[in-house]
N, C-alpha and C positions, 0 to 999 in steps of 0.2 A: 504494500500500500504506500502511495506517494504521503511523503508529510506536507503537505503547504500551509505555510507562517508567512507569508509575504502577501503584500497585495497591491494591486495594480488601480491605482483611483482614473478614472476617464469622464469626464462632464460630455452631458448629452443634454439634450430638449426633453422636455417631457413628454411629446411626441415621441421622440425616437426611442425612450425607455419603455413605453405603451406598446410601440410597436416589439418590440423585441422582447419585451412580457410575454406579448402574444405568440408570439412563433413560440417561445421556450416550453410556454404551455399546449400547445394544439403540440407540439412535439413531446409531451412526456416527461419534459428533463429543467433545471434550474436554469434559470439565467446565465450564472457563471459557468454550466456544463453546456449552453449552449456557445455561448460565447470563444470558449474552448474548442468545441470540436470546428467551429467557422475557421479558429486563428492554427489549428494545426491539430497534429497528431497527439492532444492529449488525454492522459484516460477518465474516465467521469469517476465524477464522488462517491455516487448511485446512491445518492438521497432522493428521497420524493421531493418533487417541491412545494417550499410553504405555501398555504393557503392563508392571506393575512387578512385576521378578521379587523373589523369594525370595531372599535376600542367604545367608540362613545353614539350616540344618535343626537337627534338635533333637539337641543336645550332650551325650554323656553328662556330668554334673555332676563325677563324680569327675575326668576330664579337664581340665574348665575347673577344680577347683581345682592339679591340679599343673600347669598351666600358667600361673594366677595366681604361686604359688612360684616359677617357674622365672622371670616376669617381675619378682620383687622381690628374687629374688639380681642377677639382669643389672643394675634399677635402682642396687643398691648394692655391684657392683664398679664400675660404671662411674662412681657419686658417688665412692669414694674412690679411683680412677685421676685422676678429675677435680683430688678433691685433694693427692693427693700426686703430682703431676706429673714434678716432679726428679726423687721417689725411688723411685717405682712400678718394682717389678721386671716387667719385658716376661715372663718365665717364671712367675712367682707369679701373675700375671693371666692368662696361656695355658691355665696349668693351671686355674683357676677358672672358667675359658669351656670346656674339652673335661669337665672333673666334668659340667656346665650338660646341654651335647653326650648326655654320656653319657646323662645322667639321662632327656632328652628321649628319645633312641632303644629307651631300656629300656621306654619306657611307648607308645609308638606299636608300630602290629600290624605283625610282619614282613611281609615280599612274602609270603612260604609261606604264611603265616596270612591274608592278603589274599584270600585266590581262594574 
């Protein structure tokens, strides 16, 4: 089995990466095994190729911004927990993490509303 650690970076269009997704898959074989066997006599990986999913769908906006919110109260109890250490009250910050709690449950869909 060949070991390869090296690799060969090449800018394309995003056209021309579409198109040659597409040959590599109506063909069977990876990008970089197809690419290989075009540029010479090399031997394939004989990986299947990924099939790359869909990580996220499309978000309502208003959501991602009260969730943005709810990320830059968290980041900034947690900076001044960070610094006031000694004096940080365990209760004044509890209460500032179930507000957070709150606020997040009030704006996601009930189960009822779920179905």
């Amino acid at each position: 089995m060949i070991k390869r650690n090296k690799f060969v970076h090449v800018k394309v269009s995003e056209l021309e990466r579409e198109a040659w997704q597409k040959i590599a898959e109506s063909n069977g074989v990876t990008l970089a095994d197809l690419i290989r066997q075009r540029l010479g006599d090399a031997q394939e990986v004989g990986r299947e190729p990924k099939r790359r999913k869909r990580l996220t769908k499309d978000a309502d906006p208003e959501l991602i911004r009260h969730l943005a919110k709810v990320g830059n109260n968290l980041n900034q109890i947690a900076g001044w927990v960070n610094t006031h250490k000694k004096t940080a009250e365990a209760v004044s910050v509890i209460a500032h993490l179930i507000a957070i709690q709150r606020s997040i449950s009030a704006f996601l869909p009930t189960e009822k509303n779920a179905d």
